[in-house]
C-alpha positions as CSV (number, residue, x, y, z in Angstrom):
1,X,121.6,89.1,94.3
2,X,118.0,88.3,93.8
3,X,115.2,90.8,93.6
4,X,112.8,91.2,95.6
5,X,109.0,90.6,94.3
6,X,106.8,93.4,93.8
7,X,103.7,94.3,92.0
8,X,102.6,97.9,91.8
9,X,98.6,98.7,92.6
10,X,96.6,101.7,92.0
11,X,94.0,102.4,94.9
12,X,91.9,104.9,96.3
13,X,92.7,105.5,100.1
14,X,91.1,107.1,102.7
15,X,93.7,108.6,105.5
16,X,91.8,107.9,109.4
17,X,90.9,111.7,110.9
18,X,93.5,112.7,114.1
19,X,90.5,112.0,116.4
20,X,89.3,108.9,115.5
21,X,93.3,107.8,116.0
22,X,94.6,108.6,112.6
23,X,98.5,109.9,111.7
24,X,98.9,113.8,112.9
25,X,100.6,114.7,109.7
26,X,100.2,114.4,106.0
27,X,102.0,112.0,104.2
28,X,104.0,112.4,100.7
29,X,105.0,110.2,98.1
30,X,108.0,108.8,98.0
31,X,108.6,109.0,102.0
32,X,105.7,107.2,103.2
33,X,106.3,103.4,103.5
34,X,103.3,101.8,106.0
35,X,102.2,98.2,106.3
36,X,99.6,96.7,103.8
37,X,97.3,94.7,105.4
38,X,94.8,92.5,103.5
39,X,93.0,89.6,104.7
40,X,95.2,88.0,107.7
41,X,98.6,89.2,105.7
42,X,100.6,92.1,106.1
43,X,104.0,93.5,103.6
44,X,105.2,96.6,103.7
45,X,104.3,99.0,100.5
46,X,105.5,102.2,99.5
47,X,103.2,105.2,97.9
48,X,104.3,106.2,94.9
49,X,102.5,109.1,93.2
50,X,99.0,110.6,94.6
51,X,96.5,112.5,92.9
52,X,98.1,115.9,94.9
53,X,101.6,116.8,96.5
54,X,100.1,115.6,100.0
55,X,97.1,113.9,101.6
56,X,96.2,115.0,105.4
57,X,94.7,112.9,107.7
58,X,91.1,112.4,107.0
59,X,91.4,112.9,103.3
60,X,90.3,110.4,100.4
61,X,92.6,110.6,96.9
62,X,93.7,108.1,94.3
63,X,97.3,107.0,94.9
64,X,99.8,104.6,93.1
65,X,101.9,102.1,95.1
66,X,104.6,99.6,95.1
67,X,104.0,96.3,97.2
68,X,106.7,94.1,98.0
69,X,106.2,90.4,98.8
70,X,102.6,90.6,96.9
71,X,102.7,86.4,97.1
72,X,101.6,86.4,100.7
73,X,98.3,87.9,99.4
74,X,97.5,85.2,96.6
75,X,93.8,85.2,95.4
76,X,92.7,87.8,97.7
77,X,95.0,91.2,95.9
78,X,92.7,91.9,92.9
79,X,90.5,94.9,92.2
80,X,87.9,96.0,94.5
81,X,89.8,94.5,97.1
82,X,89.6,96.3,101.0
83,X,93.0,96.9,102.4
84,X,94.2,98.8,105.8
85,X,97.3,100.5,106.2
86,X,99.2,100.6,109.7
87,X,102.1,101.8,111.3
88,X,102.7,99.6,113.9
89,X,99.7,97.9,115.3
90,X,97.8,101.5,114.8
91,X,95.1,101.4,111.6
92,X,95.9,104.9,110.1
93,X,93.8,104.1,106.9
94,X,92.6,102.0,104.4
95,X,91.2,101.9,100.9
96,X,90.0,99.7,98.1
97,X,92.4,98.5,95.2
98,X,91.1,99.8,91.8
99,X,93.7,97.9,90.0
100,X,97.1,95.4,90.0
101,X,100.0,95.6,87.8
102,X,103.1,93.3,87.5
């Protein structure tokens, strides 16, 4: 079985308010497992520890995540890098990556 790639990035992320089309509820580590969009790619990413137990919508905090397939970003995942996170086709946030680790 091969694994899977995956680099782990520490960010600070900004969750999108309820009205201007953000998630309802608050997310938690561990659970939460949106699409990382940066530049014109997207992989999925899971959050692995934040800064408190939960971040509501419309909420800024430091958080630490796992990305898988990190090679579709190539030059463009480094620090101070803008991402967006989605479910779906909906932008529910987005944040700037503080730093990568392999």
């Amino acid at each position: 079985m091969t694994k899977m790639p995956t680099c782990r990035l520490k960010a600070k992320l900004h969750l999108l308010a309820t009205a201007a089309g953000g998630r309802q509820t608050a997310i938690t580590r561990d659970v939460y497992r949106p699409q990382f969009y940066l530049g014109l790619s997207n992989a999925s990413c899971r959050l692995d520890a934040m800064e408190r137990e939960a971040m509501s919508p419309g909420e800024t905090g430091e958080v630490e995540m796992t990305l898988v397939h990190p090679e579709r970003f190539g030059l463009d995942l480094h620090s101070g890098s803008k991402f967006e996170l989605r479910e779906g086709t909906r932008v529910v946030g987005w944040g700037i990556i503080e730093d990568v680790r392999n």
